[in-house]
C-alpha positions in Angstrom: -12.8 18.5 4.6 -11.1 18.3 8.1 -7.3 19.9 8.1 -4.7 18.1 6.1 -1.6 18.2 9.6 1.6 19.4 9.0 3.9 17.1 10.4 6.6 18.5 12.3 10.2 17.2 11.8 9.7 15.0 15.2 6.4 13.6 13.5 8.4 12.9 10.6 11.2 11.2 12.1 9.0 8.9 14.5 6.9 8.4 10.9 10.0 6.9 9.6 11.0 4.7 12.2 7.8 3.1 11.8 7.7 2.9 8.0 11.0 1.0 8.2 9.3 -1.4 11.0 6.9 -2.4 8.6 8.9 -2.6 5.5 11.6 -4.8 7.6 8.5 -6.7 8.4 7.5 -7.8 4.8 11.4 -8.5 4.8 10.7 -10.7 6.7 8.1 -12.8 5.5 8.9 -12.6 1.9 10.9 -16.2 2.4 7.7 -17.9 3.7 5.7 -16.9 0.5 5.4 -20.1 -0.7 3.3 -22.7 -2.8 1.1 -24.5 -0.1 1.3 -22.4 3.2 -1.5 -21.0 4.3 -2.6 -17.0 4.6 -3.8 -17.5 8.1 0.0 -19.0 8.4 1.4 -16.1 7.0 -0.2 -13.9 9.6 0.5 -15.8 12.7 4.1 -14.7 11.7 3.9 -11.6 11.2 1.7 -11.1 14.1 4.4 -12.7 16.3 7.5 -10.8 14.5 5.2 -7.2 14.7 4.7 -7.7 18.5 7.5 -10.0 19.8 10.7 -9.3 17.5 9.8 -5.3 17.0 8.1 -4.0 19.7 5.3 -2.7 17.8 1.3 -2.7 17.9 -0.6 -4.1 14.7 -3.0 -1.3 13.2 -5.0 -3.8 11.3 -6.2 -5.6 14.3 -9.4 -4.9 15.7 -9.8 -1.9 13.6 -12.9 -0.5 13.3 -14.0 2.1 10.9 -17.7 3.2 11.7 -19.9 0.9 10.5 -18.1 -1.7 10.0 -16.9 -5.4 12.3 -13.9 -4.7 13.4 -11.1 -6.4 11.7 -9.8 -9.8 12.5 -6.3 -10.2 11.6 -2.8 -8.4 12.0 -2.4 -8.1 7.8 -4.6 -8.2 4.8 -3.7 -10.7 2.5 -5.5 -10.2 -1.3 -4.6 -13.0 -3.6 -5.4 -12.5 -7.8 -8.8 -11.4 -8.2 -8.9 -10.0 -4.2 -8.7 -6.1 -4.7 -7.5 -5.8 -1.2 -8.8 -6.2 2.6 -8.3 -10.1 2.2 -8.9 -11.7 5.5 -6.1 -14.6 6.3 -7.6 -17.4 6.5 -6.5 -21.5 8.1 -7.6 -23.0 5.1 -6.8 -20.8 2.4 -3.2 -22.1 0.4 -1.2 -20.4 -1.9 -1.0 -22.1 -5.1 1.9 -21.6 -7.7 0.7 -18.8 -9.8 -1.2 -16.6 -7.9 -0.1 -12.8 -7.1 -0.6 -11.9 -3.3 -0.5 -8.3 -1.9 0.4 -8.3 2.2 -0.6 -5.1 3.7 0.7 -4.3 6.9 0.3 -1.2 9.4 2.8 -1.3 12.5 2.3 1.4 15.0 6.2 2.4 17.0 6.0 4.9 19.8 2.2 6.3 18.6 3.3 6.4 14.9 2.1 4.2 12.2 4.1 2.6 9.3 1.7 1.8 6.4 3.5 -0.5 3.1 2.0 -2.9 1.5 4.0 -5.1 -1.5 2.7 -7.8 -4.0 4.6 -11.3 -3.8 4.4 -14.2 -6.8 3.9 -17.7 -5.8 6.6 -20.0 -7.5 6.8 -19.9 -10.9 4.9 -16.5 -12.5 2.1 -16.5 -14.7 2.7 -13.9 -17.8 -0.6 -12.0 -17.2 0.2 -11.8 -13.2 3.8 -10.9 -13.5 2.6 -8.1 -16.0 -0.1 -6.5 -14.1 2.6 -6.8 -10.6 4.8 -4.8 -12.8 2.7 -2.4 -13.8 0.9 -2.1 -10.7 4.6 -0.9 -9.2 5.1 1.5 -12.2 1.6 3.0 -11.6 2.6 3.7 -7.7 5.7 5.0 -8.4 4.1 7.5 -11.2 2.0 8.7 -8.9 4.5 9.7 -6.3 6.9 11.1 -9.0 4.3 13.4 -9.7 4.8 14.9 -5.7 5.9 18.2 -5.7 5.5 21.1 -3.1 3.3 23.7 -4.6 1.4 21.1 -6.9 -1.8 19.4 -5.8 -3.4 15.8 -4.8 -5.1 15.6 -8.4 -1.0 15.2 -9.8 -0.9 12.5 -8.1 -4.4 10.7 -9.6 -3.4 12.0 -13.1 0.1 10.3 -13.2 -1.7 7.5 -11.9 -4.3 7.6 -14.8 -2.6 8.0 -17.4 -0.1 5.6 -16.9 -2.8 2.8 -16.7 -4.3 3.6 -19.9 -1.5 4.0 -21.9 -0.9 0.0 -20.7 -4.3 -1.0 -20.9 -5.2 -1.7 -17.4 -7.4 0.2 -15.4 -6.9 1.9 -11.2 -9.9 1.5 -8.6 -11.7 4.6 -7.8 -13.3 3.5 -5.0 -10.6 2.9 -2.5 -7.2 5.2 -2.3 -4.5 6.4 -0.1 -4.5 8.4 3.0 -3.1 11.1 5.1 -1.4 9.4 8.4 0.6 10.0 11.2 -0.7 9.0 14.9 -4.0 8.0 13.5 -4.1 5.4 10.9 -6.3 7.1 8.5 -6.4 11.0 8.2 -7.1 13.6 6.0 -7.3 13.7 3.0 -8.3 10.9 0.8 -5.7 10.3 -1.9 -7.4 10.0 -5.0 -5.2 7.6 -8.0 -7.4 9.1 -10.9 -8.3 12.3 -12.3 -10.9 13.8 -10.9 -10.6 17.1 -12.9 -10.2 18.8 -9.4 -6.7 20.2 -8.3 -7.5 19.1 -4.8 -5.9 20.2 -2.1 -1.9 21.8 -1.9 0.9 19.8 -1.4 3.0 21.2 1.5 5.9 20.4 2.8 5.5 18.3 5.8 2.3 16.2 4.2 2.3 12.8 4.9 0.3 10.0 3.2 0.1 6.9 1.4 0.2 6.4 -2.3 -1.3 2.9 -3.5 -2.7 2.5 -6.8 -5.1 -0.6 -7.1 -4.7 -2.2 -10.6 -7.0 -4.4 -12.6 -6.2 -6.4 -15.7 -10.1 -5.7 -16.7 -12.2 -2.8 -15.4 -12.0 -0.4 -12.2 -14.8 -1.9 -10.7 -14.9 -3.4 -7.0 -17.6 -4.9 -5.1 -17.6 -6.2 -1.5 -17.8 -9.3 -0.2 -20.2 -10.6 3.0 -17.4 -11.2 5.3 -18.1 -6.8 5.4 -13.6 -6.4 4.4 -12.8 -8.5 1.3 -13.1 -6.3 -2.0 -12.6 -8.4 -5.1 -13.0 -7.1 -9.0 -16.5 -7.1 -10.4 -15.1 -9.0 -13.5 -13.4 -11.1 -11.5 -9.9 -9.8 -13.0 -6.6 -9.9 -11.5 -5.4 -6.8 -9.1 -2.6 -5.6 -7.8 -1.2 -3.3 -5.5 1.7 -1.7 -4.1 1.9 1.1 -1.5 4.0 3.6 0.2 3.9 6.1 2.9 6.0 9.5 1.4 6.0 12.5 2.9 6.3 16.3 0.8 9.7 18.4 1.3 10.8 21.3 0.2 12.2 19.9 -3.1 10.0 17.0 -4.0 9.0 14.3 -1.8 10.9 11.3 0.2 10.1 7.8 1.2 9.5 6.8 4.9 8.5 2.9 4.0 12.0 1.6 3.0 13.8 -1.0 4.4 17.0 -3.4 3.1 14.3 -5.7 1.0 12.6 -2.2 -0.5 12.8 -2.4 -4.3 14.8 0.5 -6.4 12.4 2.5 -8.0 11.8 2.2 -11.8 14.3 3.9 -14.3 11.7 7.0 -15.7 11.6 8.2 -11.3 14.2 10.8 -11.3 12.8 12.1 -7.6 14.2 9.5 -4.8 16.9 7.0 -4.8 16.6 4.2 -2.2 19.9 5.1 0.5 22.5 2.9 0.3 23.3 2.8 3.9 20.1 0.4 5.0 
């Protein structure tokens, strides 16, 4: 495995100023999630709001991971059964109903600002407002389990076991990541026990947290468009995500913005700041 970086407090400071970018972008587009408007829709705006409003460069365009085509859009857009890397798409609505994660990477003076959040369409199902729920619960066990001295695996037990005691299941196949000037570093965040401590969490870490959870089994198969990864069983997903970094106490948020949700009651770590 390649060296986990120590972010220095600069690092840190330009990391937050992007993870705010992107959270006040989601901000932003939460009012346009709407029965009948189109993903491709969605993305044209926060293309224009990334770029023209902020100042910023979208990570998600034109990436390319080895391999792979690079990608064609500013966000990934996963609606219900779309585990994540949906492609926006002209012709694709959003129906009443449907749960929708937007994923968006905004890159600020070199630094990148990672967040994703899952939206409901109109009026909830009870089966997608459940698993969008638990899906936030899941990612915030997982990062109340962050604590200097303790290792990566913490972080894919609290995961774990917090699905299975509510009967859903977490992806193994994709996880977070380690970032900072490059989108996607070291290491691989796994969100389920893999009966390996992993690496040490040191203060000065950063990475993403964001638990993928299925109504029905963990697992994921790829489309032909070479991005879109939807559930085998065809299952909801959802997903929520944060970019935290490791103090010397515990851990803190860097993706938090005015529209950030408090976290649930049982997180006795972090406390959104009132002054946003």
């Amino acid at each position: 495995m390649a060296k986990i970086t120590i972010k220095t407090p600069e690092d840190i400071e330009g990391l937050r100023v992007a993870g705010r970018l992107a959270s006040e972008l989601l901000d932003y587009i939460t009012p346009f999630v709407k029965p009948g408007v189109t993903t491709g829709e969605l993305d044209e705006l926060l293309h224009d709001y990334t770029v023209n409003v902020q100042q910023c460069i979208p990570a998600c365009l034109g990436y390319q991971p080895p391999g792979m085509t690079p990608y064609p859009a500013t966000s990934c857009i996963s609606i219900n059964h779309v585990v994540c890397h949906g492609i926006p798409s002209k012709t694709k609505k959003l129906k009443q109903g449907d749960i929708v994660n937007i994923d968006v990477t905004s890159i600020k003076n070199g630094y990148h600002g990672d967040t994703s959040r899952m939206f409901v369409v109109g009026k909830p199902t009870i089966a997608g407002h459940r698993l969008v729920e638990l899906a936030f619960e899941t990612m915030w066990a997982g990062i109340d389990a962050i604590r200097p001295g303790g290792h990566f695996n913490d972080i894919g037990v609290a995961c774990e076991e917090f699905v299975r005691k509510n009967g859903v299941s977490v992806v193994h196949d994709y996880g977070g990541h380690g970032i900072g000037k490059k989108f996607h570093e070291e290491p691989f965040v796994y969100h389920y026990d893999t009966h390996k401590p992993g690496p040490e969490l040191l203060p000065g870490m950063v990475f993403t947290v964001e638990p993928m959870v299925n109504a029905g089994r963990y697992g994921v198969t790829m489309l032909g468009d070479g991005w879109t990864v939807v559930t085998k069983d065809r299952s909801l997903s959802a997903q929520w995500e944060h970019m935290v970094v490791v103090t010397e106490t515990g851990y803190d948020v860097l993706t938090v913005s005015a529209g950030t949700r408090e976290p649930p009651a049982f997180v006795k770590g972090w406390k959104k700041p009132e002054n946003l």
